[in-house]
C-alpha positions as CSV (number, residue, x, y, z in Angstrom):
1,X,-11.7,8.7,-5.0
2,X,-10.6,5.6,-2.4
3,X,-11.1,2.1,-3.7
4,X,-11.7,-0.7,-1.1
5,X,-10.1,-4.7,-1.5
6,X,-13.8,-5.5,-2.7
7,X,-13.8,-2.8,-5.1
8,X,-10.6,-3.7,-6.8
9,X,-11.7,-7.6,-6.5
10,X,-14.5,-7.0,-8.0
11,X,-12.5,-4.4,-11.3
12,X,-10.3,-7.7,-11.3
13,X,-13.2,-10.7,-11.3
14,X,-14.6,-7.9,-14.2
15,X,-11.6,-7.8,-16.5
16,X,-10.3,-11.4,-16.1
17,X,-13.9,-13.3,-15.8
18,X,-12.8,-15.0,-13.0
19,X,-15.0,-15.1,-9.7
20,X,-15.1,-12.3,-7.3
21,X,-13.9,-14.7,-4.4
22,X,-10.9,-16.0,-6.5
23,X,-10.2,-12.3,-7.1
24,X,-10.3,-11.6,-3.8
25,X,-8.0,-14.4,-3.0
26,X,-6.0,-13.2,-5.2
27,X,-5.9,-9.6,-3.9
28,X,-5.2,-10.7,-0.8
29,X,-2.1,-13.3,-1.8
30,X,-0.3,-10.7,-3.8
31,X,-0.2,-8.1,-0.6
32,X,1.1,-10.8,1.5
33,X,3.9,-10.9,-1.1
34,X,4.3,-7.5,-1.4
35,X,4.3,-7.5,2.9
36,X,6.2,-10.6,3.8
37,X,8.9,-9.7,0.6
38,X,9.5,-6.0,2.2
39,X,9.7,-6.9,5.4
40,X,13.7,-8.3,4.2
41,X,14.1,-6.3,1.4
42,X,12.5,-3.9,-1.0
43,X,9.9,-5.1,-3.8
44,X,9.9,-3.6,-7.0
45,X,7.4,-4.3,-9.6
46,X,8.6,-3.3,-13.1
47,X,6.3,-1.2,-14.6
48,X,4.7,-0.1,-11.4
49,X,6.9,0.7,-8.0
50,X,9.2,-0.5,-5.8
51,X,7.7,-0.8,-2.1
52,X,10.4,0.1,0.2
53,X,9.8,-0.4,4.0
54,X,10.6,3.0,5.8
55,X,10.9,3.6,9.6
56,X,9.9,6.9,10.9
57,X,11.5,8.5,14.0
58,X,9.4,9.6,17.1
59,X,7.6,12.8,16.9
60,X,5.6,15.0,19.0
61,X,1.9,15.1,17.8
62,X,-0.8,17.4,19.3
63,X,-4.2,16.8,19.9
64,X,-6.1,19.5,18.1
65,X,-9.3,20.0,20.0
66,X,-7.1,20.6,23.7
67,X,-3.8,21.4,22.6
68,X,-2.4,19.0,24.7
69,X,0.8,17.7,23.5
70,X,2.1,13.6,23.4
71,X,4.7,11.1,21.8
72,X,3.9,9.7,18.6
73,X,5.9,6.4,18.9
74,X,8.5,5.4,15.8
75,X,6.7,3.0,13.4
76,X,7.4,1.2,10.2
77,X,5.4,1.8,7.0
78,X,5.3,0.8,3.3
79,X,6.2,3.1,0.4
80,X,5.5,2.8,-2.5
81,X,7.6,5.2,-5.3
82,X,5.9,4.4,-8.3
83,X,8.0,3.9,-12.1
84,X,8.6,6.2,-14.4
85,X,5.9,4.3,-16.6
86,X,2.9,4.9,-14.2
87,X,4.3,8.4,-13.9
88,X,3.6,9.0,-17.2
89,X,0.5,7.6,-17.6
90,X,-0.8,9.8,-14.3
91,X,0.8,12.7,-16.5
């Protein structure tokens, strides 16, 4: 199952009673946090995760349909390793 920013907006506006366009705004403030914060340094949320910027190196990828082979450049991407807590409660 995939949840969308509406759908979690709207799971927030439901729980807290507050309107589905302040929850989005709110949604949308707290990744820019979580973005802008690991972009210098990690972000850990106790009781949920830590988001840790990781850089991957370049790769060869291949295209499946032809076979033909190309560069997958090195990016930057988000982790997130979740706590022991949320571990659990997954468990």
């Amino acid at each position: 199952m995939s949840y969308t920013k509406s759908d979690i907006a709207k799971n927030i506006a439901n729980k807290t009673s507050i309107s589905n366009q302040k929850a989005k705004q709110l949604l949308d403030r707290f990744i820019q946090v979580v973005v802008s914060g690991s972009k210098k340094q990690q972000v850990k949320i106790s009781g949920f995760g830590t988001f840790i910027k990781k850089e991957t190196p370049s790769r060869i990828g291949r295209n499946p349909k032809t076979g033909e082979e190309f560069e997958i450049s090195k990016r930057t991407k988000l982790n997130l390793i979740l706590s022991n807590k949320i571990k659990e409660k997954i468990n």
